[in-house]
C-alpha positions as CSV (number, residue, x, y, z in Angstrom):
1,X,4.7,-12.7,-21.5
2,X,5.2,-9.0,-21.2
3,X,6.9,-7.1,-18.4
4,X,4.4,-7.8,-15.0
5,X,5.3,-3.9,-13.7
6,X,2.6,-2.1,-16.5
7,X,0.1,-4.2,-14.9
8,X,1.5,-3.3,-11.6
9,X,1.1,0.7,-12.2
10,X,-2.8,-0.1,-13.2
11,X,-3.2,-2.1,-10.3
12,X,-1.7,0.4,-8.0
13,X,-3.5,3.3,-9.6
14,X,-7.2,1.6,-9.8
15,X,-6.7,0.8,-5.7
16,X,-5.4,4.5,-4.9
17,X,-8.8,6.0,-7.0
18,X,-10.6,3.7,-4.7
19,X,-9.0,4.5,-1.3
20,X,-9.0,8.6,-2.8
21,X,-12.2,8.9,-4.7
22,X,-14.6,7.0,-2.7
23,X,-13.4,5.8,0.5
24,X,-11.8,8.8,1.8
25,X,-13.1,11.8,0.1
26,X,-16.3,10.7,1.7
27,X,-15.5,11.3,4.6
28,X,-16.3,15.2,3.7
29,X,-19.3,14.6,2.8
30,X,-20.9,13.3,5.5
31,X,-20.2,9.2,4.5
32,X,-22.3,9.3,1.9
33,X,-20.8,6.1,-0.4
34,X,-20.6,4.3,3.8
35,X,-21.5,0.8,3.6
36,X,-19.8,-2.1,4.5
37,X,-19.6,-3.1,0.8
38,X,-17.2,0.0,0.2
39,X,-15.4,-0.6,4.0
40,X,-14.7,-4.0,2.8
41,X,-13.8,-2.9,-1.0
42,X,-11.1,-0.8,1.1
43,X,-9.6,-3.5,2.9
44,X,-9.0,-4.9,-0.1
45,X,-7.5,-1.8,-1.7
46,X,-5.1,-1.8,0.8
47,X,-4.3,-5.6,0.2
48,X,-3.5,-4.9,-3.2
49,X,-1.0,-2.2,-2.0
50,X,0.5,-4.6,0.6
51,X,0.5,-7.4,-2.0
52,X,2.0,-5.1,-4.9
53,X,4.9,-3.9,-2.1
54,X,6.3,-7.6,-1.3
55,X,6.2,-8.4,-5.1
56,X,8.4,-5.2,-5.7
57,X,10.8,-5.8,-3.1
58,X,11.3,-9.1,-3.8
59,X,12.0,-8.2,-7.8
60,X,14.2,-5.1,-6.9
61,X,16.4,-6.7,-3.9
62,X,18.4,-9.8,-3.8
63,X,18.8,-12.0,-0.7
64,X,20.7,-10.6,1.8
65,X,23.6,-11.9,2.6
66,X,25.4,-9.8,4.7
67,X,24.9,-6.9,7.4
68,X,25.8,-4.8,5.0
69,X,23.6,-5.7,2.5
70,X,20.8,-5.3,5.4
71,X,21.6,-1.8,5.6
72,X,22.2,-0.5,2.1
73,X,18.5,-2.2,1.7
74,X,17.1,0.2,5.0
75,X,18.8,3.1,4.4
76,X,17.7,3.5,0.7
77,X,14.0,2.5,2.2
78,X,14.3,4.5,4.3
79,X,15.5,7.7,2.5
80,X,12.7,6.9,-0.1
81,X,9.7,7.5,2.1
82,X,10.3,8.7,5.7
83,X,11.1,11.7,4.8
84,X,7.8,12.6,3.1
85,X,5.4,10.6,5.5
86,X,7.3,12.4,8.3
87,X,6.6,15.3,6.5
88,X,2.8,15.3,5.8
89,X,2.5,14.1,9.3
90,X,3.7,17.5,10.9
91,X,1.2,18.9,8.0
92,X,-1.2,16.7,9.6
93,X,-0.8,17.7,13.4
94,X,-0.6,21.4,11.7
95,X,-4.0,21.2,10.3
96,X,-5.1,19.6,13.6
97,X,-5.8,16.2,11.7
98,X,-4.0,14.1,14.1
99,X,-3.3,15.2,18.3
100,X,0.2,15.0,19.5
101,X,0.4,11.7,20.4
102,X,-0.6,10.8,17.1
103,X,2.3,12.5,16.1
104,X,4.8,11.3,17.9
105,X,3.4,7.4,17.8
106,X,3.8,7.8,13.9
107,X,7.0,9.8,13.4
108,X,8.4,6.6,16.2
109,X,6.4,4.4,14.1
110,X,5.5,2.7,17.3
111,X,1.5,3.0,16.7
112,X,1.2,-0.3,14.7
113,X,1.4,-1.7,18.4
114,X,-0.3,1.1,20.8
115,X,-3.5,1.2,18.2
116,X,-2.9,4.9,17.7
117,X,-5.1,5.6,14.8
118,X,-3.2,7.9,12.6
119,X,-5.9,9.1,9.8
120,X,-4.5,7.6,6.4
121,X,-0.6,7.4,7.5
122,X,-1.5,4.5,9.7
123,X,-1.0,2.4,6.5
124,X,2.5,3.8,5.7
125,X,4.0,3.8,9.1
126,X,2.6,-0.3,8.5
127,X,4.6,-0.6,5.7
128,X,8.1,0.4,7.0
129,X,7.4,-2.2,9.7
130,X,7.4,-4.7,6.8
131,X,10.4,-3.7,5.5
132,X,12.0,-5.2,8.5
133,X,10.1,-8.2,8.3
134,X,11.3,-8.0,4.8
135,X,14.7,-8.7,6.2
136,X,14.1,-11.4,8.5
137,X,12.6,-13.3,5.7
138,X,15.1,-12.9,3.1
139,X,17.9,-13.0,4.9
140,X,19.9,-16.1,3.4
141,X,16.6,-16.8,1.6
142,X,15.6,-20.4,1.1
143,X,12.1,-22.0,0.6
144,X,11.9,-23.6,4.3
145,X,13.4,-20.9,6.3
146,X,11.2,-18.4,4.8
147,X,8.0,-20.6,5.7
148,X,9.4,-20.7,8.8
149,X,9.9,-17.3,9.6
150,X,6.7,-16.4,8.3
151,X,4.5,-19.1,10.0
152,X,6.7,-17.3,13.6
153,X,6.3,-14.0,12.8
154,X,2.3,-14.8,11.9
155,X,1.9,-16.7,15.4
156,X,3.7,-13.6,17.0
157,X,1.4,-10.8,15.2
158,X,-1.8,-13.2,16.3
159,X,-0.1,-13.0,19.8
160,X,0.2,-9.6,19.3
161,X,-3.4,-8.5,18.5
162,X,-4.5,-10.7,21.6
163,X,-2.6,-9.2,24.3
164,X,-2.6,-5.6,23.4
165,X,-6.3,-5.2,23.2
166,X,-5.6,-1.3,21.6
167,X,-4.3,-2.9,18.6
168,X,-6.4,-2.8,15.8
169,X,-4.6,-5.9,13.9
170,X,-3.6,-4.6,10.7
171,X,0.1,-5.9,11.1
172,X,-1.7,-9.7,11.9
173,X,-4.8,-8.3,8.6
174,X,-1.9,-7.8,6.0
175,X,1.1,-9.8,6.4
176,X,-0.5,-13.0,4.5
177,X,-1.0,-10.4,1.6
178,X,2.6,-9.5,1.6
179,X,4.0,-12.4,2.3
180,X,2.1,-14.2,-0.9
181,X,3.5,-11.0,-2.7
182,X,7.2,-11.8,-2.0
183,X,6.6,-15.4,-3.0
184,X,4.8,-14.5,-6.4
185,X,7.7,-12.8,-7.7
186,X,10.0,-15.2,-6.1
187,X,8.7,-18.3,-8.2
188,X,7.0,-16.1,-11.2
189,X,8.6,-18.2,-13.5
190,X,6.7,-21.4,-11.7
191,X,3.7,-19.2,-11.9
192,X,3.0,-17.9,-15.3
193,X,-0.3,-19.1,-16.1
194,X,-2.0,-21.2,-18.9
195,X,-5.5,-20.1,-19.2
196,X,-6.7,-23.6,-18.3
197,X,-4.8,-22.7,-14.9
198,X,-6.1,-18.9,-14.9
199,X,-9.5,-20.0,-15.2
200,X,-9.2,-22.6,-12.3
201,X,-7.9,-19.7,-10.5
202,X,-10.7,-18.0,-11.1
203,X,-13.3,-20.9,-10.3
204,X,-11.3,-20.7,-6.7
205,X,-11.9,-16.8,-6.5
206,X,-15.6,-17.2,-6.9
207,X,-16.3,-20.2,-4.7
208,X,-14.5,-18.3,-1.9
209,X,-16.7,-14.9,-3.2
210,X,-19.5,-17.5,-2.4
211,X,-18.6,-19.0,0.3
212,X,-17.7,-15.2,2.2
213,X,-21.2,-13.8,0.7
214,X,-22.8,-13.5,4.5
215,X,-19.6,-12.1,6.0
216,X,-19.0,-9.4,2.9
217,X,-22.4,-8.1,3.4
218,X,-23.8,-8.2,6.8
219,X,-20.8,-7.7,8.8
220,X,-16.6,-7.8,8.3
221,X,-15.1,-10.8,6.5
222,X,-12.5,-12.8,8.6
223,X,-9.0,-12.1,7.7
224,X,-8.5,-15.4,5.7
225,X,-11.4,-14.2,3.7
226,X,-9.9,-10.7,2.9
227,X,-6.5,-12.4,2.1
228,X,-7.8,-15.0,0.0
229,X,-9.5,-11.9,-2.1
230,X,-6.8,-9.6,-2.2
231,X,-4.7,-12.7,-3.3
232,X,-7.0,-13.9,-5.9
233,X,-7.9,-10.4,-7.1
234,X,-4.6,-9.7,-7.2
235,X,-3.0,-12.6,-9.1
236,X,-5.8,-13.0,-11.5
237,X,-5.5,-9.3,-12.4
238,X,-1.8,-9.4,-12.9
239,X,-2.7,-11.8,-15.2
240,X,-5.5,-10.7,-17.3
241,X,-3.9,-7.0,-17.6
242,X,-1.0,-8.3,-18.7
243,X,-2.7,-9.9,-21.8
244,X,-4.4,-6.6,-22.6
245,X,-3.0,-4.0,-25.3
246,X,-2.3,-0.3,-24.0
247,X,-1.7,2.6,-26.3
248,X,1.1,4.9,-25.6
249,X,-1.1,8.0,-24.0
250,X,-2.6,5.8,-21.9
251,X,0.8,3.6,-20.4
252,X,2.0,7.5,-19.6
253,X,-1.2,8.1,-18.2
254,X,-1.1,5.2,-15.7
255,X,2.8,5.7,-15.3
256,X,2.4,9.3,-14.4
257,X,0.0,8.5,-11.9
258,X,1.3,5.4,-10.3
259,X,4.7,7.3,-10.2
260,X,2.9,9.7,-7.9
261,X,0.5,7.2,-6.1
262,X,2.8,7.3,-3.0
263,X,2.4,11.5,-2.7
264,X,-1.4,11.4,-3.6
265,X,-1.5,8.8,-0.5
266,X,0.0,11.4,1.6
267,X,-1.4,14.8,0.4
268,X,-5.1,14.1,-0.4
269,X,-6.4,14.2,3.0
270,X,-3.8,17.8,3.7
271,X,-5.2,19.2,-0.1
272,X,-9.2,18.0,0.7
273,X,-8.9,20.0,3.9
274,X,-7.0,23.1,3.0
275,X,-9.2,23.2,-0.3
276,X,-12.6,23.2,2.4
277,X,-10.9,25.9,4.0
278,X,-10.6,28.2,1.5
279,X,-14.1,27.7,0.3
280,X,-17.1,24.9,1.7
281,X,-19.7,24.3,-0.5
282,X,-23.3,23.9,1.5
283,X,-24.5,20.5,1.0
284,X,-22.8,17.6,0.8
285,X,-23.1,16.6,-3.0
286,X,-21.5,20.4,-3.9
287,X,-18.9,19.2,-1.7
288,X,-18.2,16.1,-3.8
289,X,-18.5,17.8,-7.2
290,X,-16.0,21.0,-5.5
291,X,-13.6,18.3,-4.1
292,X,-13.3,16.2,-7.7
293,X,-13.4,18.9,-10.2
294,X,-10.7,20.8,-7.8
295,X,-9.1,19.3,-5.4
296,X,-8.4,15.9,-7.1
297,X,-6.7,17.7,-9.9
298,X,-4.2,19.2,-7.9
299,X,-3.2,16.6,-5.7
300,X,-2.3,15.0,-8.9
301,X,-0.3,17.7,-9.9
302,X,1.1,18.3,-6.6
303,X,1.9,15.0,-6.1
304,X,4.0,14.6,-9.2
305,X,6.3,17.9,-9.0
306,X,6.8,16.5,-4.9
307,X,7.8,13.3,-6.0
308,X,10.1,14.4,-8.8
309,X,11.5,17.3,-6.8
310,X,12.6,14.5,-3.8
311,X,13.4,12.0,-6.2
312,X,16.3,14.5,-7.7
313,X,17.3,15.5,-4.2
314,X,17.7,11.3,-3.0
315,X,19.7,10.8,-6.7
316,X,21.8,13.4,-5.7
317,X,22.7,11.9,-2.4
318,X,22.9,8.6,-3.4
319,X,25.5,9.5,-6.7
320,X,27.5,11.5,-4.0
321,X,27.6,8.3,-1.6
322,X,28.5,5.8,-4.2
323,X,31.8,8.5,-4.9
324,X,33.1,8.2,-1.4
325,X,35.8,5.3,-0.6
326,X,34.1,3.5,2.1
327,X,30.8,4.0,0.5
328,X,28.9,0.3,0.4
């Protein structure tokens, strides 16, 4: 079976077009695509983000062991995306996309608690709070301390969401996601599929697509429902993708893109906006075609020359860190 991260790139790619190209770019154009089909198509999205993030820090990063293994693991986290999400935030307040206390909530990272909704970065901000969970339940990893730990910190979210009544629960919606994430990778080689088994799998997905059929369409599905789906999505995509046969223009393709997925996440909104200030289209369908023949291709572009530029500047501090004597 072939290397699971190709299939990781297309999965991370297909969500971002979503979340970009239909969720949020409608949201210039007067909500056209709104329904709760697309709403719940983006919970999802996001799932598949969250899932994909556990099963990459769990195949990058051994088990900790030690303090200072704990903070080699943060501090090259951190340097990897605080910097930039810090970044498009002050663009954000800039462009009076998000108040002050928007701002400082996200650059504390203290808004997955207050419920301060930050447009879009909300989701980022989320994600650094896993990486400390991350921590907690991989610290001296075994099997019965990590179901432990995650059956606490679960209870703790739930209590969470219950008392502070501002919090919108996406700490409590995702954690199942990226918990099942971390264990994929962790027993991948107990999980590598027969087709017998895939299509069982599949059976599974489409009972619980049955069985969610009133909550998917006439209001929101229940977070067990939206985990079980981003799970089963998730897992039986892995799968199936990784069976498929790419050419090599179209492997760069999805590796230039899922290389500057994270950027995209955090420029689109900034591009979409400065783009409608330099020219607005009048209707709302002009708006769309302006925003995806224009806008779209230089947030790719952007996007990548961002990433590569920061990736050369964190190299360089990192090959300068590892020359010092008391460098970990």
């Amino acid at each position: 079976m072939r290397d699971y991260f190709i299939t990781i790139d297309i999965l991370r790619v297909i969500a971002l077009c979503f979340i970009i190209l239909v969720r949020h770019i409608d949201d210039y154009a007067n909500e056209m695509y709104q329904c709760q089909l697309v709403t719940d198509l983006s919970v999802i999205s996001l799932g598949i983000f969250t899932y994909i993030s556990g099963y990459l820090l769990a195949s990058t990063n051994t088990i900790f062991n030690s303090i200072t293994d704990i903070k080699r693991f943060l501090i090259k986290r951190v340097l990897r995306i605080y910097p930039l999400y810090a970044l498009a935030l002050l663009i954000f307040y800039l462009l009076s996309i998000v108040n002050s206390q928007q701002l400082y909530s996200g650059l504390l990272l203290y808004n997955v608690f207050t419920g301060d909704t930050i447009l879009t970065l909300w989701f980022i901000s989320m994600i650094m709070f896993y990486y400390i969970l991350f921590v907690a339940l991989n610290y001296k990893y075994n099997s019965m301390r990590f179901l432990f730990i995650s059956t606490f910190i679960l209870l703790l979210l739930l209590i969470e969401k219950i008392i502070v009544k501002k919090s919108d629960g996406s700490l409590l919606l995702y954690f199942p996601s990226f918990t099942c994430g971390i264990l994929a990778q962790r027993y991948s080689n107990y999980l590598k599929l027969s087709i017998k088994k895939t299509i069982f799998i599949l059976g599974i997905f489409l009972g619980i697509l049955c069985l969610s059929l009133n909550d998917l369409i006439p209001s929101k599905a229940s977070i067990m429902t939206y985990n079980m789906m981003i799970i089963s999505i998730t897992s039986i995509s892995m799968f199936f993708l990784n069976k498929a046969y790419y050419n090599n223009i179209i492997t760069n393709y999805i590796i230039n893109l899922s290389y500057a997925s994270f950027c995209m996440y955090l420029t689109h909104r900034i591009i979409f906006k400065i783009s409608l200030i330099i020219y607005k289209p009048r209707d709302d369908i002009a708006t769309l075609v302006y925003l995806y023949l224009v806008a779209i291709p230089i947030i790719f572009v952007v996007s990548f020359f961002i990433q590569r530029f920061y990736d050369k500047l964190i190299n360089v501090y990192f090959t300068n860190r590892s020359l010092q004597p008391n460098s970990p």
